[in-house]
Backbone bond lengths (Angstrom), bond angles and torsions (degrees), N, CA, C in turn:
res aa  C-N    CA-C-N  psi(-1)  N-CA   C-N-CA  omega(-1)  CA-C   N-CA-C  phi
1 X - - - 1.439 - - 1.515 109.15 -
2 X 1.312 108.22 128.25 1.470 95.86 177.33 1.910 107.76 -114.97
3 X 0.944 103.58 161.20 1.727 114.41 -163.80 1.381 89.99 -157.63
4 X 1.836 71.02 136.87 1.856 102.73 172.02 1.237 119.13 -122.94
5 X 1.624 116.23 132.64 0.988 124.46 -145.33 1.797 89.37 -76.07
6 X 1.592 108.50 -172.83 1.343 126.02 -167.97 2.005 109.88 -73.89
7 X 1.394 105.74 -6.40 1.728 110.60 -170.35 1.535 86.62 -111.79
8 X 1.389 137.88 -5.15 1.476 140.58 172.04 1.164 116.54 85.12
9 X 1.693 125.56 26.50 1.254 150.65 161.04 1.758 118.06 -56.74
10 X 0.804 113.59 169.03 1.583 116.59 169.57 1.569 106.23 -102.68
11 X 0.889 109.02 168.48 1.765 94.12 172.45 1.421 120.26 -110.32
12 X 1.291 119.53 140.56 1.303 117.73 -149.28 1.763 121.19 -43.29
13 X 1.086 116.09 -35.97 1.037 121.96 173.96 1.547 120.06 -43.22
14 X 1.816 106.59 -55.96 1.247 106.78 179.35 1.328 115.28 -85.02
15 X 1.493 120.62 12.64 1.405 112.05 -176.33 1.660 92.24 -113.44
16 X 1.573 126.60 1.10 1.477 136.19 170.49 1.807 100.57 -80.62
17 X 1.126 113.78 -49.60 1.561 118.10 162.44 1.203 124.52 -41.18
18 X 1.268 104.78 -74.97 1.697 98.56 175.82 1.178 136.18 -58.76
19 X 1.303 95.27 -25.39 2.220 110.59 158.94 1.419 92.82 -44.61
20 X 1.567 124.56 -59.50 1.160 120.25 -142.35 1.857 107.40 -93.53
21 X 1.073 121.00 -10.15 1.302 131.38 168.97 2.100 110.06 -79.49
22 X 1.657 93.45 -41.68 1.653 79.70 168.12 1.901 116.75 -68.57
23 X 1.655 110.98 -33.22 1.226 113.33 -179.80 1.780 110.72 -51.18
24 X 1.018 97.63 -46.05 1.760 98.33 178.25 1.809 101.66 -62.72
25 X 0.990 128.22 -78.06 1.233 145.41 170.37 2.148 92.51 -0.13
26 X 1.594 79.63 -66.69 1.694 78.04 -178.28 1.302 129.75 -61.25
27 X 1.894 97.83 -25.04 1.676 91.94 -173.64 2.004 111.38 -90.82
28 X 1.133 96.98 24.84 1.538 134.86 -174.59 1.861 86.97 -85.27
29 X 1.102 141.63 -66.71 1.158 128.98 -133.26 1.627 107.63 -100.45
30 X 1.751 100.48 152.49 1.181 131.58 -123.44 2.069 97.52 -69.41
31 X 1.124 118.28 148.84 1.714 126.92 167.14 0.952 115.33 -28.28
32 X 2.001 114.06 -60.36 1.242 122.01 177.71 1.302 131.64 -66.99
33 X 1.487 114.37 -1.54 1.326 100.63 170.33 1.573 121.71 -92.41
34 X 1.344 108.97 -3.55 1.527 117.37 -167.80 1.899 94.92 -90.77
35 X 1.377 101.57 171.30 1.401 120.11 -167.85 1.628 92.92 -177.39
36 X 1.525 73.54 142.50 1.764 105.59 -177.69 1.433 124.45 -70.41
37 X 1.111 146.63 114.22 0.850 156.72 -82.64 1.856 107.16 -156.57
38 X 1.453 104.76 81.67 2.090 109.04 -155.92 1.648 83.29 -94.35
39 X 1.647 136.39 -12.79 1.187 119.82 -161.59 1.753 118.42 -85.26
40 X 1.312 100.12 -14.49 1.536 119.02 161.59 1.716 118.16 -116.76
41 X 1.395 106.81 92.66 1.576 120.17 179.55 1.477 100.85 -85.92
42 X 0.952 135.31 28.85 1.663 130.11 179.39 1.240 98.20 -103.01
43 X 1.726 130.10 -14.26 1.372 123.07 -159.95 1.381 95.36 -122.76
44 X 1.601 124.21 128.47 1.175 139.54 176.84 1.573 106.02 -77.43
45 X 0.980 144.35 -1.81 1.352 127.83 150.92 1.696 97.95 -142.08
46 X 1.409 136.14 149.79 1.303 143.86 169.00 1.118 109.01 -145.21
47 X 1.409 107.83 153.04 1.726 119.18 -168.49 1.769 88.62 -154.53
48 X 1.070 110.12 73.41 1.984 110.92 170.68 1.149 97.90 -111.96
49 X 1.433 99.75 152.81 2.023 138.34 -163.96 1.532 82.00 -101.13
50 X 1.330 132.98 137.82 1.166 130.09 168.60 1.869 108.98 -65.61
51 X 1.079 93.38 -42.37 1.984 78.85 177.65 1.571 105.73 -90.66
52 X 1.257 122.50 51.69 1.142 133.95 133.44 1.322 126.31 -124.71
53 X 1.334 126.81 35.63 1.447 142.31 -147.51 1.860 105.40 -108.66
54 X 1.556 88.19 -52.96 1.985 102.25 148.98 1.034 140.08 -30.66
55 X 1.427 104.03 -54.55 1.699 137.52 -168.46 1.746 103.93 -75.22
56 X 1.561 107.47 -66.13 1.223 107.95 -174.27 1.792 107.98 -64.07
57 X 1.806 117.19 -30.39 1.356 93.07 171.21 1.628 117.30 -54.94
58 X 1.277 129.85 -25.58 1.320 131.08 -160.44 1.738 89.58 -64.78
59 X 1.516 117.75 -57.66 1.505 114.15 -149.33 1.398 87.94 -81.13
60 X 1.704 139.18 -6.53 1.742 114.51 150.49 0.899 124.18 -51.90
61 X 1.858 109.18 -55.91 1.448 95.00 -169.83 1.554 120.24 -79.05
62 X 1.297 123.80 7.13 1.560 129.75 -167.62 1.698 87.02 -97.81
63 X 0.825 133.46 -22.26 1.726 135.11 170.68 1.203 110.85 -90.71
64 X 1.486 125.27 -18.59 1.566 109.09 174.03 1.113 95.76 -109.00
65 X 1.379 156.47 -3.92 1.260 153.27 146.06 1.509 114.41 -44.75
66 X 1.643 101.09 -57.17 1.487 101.20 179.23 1.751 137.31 -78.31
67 X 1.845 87.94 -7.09 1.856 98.76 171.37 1.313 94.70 -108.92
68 X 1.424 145.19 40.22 1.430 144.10 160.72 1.733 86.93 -126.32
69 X 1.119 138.02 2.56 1.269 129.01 177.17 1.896 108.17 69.61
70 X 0.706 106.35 9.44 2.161 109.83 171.95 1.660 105.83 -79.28
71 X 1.162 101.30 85.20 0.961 110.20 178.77 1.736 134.68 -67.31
72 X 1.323 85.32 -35.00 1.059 113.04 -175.38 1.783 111.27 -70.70
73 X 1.550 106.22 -61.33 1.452 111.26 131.77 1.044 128.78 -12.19
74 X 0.823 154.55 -42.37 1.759 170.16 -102.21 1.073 99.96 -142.19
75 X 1.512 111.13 -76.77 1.545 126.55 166.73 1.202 133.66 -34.79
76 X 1.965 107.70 -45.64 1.681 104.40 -175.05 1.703 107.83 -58.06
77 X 1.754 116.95 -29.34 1.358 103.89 -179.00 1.568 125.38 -77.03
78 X 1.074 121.38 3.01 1.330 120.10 -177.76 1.693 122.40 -103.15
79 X 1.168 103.02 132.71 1.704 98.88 -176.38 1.627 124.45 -52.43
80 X 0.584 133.77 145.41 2.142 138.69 -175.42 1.640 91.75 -44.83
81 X 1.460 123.90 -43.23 1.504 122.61 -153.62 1.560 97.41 -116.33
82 X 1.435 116.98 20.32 1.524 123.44 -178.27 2.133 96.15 -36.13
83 X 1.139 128.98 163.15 1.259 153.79 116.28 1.440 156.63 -84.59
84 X 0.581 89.63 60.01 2.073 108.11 178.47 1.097 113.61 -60.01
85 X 1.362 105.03 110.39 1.956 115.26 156.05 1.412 100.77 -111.88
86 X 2.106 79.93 154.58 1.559 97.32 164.56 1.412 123.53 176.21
87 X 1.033 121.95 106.99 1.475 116.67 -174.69 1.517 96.35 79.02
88 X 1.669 134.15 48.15 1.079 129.09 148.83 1.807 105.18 76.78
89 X 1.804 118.29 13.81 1.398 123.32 -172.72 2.020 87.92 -109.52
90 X 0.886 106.32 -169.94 1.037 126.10 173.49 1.857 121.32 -154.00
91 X 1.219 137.68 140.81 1.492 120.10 166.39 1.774 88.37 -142.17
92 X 1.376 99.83 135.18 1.674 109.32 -178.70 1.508 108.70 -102.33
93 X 1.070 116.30 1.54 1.576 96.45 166.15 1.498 114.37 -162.82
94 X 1.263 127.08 150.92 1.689 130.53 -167.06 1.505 97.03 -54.42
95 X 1.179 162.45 -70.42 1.090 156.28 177.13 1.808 107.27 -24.31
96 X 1.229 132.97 -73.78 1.309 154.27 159.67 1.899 93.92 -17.49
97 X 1.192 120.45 -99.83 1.122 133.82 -179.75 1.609 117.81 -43.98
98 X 1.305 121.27 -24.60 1.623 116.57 156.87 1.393 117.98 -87.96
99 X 1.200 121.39 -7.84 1.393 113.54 177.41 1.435 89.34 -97.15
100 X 1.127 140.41 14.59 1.534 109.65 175.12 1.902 97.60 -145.05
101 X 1.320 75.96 -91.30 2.098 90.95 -167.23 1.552 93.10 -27.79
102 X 1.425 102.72 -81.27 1.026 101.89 -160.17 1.558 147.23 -68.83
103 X 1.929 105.03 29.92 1.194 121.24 124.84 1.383 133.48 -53.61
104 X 1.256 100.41 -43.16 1.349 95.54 -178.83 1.772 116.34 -95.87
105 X 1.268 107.91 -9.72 1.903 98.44 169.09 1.388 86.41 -74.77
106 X 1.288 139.56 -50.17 1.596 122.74 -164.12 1.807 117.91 -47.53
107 X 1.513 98.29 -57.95 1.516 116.28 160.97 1.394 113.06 -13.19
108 X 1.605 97.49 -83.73 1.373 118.44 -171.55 1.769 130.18 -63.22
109 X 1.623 100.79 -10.24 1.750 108.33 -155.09 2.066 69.04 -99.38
110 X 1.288 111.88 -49.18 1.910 129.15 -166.15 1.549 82.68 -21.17
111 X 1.246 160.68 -106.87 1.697 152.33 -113.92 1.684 97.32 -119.00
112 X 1.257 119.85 10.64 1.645 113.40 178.46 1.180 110.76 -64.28
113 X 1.760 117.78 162.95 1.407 104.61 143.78 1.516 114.48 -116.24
114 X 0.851 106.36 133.36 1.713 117.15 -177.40 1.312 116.21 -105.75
115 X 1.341 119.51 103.89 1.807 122.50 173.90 1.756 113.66 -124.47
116 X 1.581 64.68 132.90 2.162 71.07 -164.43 1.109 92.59 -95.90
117 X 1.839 101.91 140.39 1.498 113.90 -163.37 1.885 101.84 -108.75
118 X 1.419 116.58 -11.48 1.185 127.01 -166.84 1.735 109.02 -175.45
119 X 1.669 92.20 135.49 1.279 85.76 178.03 1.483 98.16 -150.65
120 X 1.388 115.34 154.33 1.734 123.56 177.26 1.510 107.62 -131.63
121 X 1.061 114.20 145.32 1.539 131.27 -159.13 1.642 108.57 -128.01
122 X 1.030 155.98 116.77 2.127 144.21 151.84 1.295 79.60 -131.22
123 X 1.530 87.82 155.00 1.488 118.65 140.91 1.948 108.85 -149.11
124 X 1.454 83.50 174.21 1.598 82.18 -178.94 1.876 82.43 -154.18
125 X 1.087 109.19 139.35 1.587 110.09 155.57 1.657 109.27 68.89
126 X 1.555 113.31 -138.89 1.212 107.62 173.83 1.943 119.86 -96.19
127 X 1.588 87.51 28.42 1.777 95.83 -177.38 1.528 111.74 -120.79
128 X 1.081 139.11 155.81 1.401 166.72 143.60 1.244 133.72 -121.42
129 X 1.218 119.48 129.05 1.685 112.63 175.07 1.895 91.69 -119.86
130 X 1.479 98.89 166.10 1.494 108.00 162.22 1.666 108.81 -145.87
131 X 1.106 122.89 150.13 1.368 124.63 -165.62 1.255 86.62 -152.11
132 X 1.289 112.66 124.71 1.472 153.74 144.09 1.702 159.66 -101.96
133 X 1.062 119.22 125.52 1.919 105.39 -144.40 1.909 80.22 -122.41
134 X 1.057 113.66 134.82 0.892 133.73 -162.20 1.806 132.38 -146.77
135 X 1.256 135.35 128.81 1.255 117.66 -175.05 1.542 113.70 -109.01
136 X 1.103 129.94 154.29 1.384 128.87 -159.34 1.679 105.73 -142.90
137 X 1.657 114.16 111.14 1.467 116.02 -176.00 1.301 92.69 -105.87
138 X 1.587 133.83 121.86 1.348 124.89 177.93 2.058 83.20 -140.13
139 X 1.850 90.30 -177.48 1.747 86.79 169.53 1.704 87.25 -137.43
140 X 1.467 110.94 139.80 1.575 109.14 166.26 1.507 84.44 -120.29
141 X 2.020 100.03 156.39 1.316 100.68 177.12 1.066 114.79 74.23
142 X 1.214 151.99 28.89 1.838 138.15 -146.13 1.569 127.63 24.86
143 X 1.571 118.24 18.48 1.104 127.71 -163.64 1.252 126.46 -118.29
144 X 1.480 115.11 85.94 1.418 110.09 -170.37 1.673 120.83 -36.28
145 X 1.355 102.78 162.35 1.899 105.73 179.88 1.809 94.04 -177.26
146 X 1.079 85.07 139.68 1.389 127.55 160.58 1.435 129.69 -86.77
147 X 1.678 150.04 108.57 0.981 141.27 -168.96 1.527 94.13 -134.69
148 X 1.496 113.82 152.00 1.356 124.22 144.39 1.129 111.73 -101.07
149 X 1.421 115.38 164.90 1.738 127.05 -150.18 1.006 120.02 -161.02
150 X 1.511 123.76 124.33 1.614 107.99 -177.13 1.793 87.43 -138.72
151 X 1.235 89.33 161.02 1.468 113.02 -166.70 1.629 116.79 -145.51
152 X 1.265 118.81 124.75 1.010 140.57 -179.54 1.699 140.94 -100.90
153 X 1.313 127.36 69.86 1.540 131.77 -148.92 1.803 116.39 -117.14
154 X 1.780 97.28 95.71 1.254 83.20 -178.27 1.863 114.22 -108.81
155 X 1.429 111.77 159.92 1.266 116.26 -153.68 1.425 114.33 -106.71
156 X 1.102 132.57 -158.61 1.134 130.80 -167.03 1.758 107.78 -168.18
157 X 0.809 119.12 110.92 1.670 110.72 178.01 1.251 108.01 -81.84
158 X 1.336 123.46 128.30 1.836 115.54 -178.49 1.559 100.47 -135.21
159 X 1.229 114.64 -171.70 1.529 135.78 169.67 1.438 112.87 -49.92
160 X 1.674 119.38 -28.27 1.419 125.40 174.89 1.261 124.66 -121.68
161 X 1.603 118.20 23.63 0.963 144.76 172.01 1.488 124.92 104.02
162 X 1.472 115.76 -152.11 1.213 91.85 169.99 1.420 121.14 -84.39
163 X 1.592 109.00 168.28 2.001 105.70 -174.97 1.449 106.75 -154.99
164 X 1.174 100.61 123.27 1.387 98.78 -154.71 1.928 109.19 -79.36
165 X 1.039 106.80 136.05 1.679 117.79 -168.92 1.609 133.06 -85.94
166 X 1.684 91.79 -31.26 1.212 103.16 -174.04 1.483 122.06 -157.13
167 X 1.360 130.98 87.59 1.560 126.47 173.17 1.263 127.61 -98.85
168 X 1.233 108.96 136.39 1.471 131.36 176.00 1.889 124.82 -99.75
169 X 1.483 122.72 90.02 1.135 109.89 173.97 0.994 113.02 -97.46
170 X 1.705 131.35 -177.71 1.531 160.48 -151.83 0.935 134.19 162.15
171 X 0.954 113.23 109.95 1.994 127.94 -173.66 0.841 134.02 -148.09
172 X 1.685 122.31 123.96 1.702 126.53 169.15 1.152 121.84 -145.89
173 X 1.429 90.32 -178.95 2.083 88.15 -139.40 1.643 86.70 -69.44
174 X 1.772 107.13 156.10 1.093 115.80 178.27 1.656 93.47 -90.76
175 X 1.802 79.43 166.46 1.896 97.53 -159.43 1.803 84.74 -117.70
């Protein structure tokens, strides 16, 4: 059953669905439209859609914003109603997630090294996702560690460009 709230909204839940029904939708589209991708050499394998070429610049600079600690930076790319998972937390909106977590991803990303081992790029319309697998040498505690990492960032094309809507991280220690 779906129900709309009293301002003629969907309710978040079903408007978390349909995010996730266009995300499939996207990972729907065809081999031939993708192309390899020489304009980001930081990533040991790439597979970007040229009209997702925009999109994924957004989730660079929203990652080098957020391991230079610019937070604020950080913020202009994310939508008002962004969604963030991770580690089984949730934060529903860019306000929520800068007042908290993401002190501490800044913290923690500040002396990492982060090398992206693979990355995939589509868009179609006013959507993009980018998915990225990634390894992460940081030390918490004085204790070196090793993680693999994958990351999940889908976008949104708006009036101020693109803004990213919805990320998904995951990580464990590499073996």
């Amino acid at each position: 059953m779906i129900t709309i709230t009293d301002n003629g909204y969907l309710q978040p839940m079903i408007h978390r669905s349909l995010m996730f029904l266009g995300l499939l939708a996207l990972c729907a589209l065809p081999a031939h439209a993708l192309a390899h991708n020489d304009a980001h050499p930081a990533t040991a394998d790439s597979t970007v859609a040229d009209q997702a070429k925009p999109a994924l610049d957004v989730v660079e600079r929203f990652s080098t914003a957020l391991r230079s600690g610019d937070l604020q930076g950080a913020g202009a790319l994310l939508a008002d109603d962004v969604l963030i998972l991770e580690s089984g937390g949730a934060e529903h909106s860019r306000d929520e997630y800068l007042a908290g977590h993401a002190i501490h991803d800044a913290a923690f990303l500040k002396d990492a090294h982060v090398q992206v081992l693979r990355r995939t790029a589509r868009a179609e319309g006013d959507l993009a996702w980018i998915g990225t697998e990634s390894e992460l040498h940081a030390s918490k505690d004085g204790k070196a560690m090793a993680l693999s990492s994958t990351e999940t960032m889908v976008l949104k094309h708006t009036p101020q460009g693109w803004r990213i809507v919805h990320i998904h991280w995951s990580s464990k220690p590499k073996r």
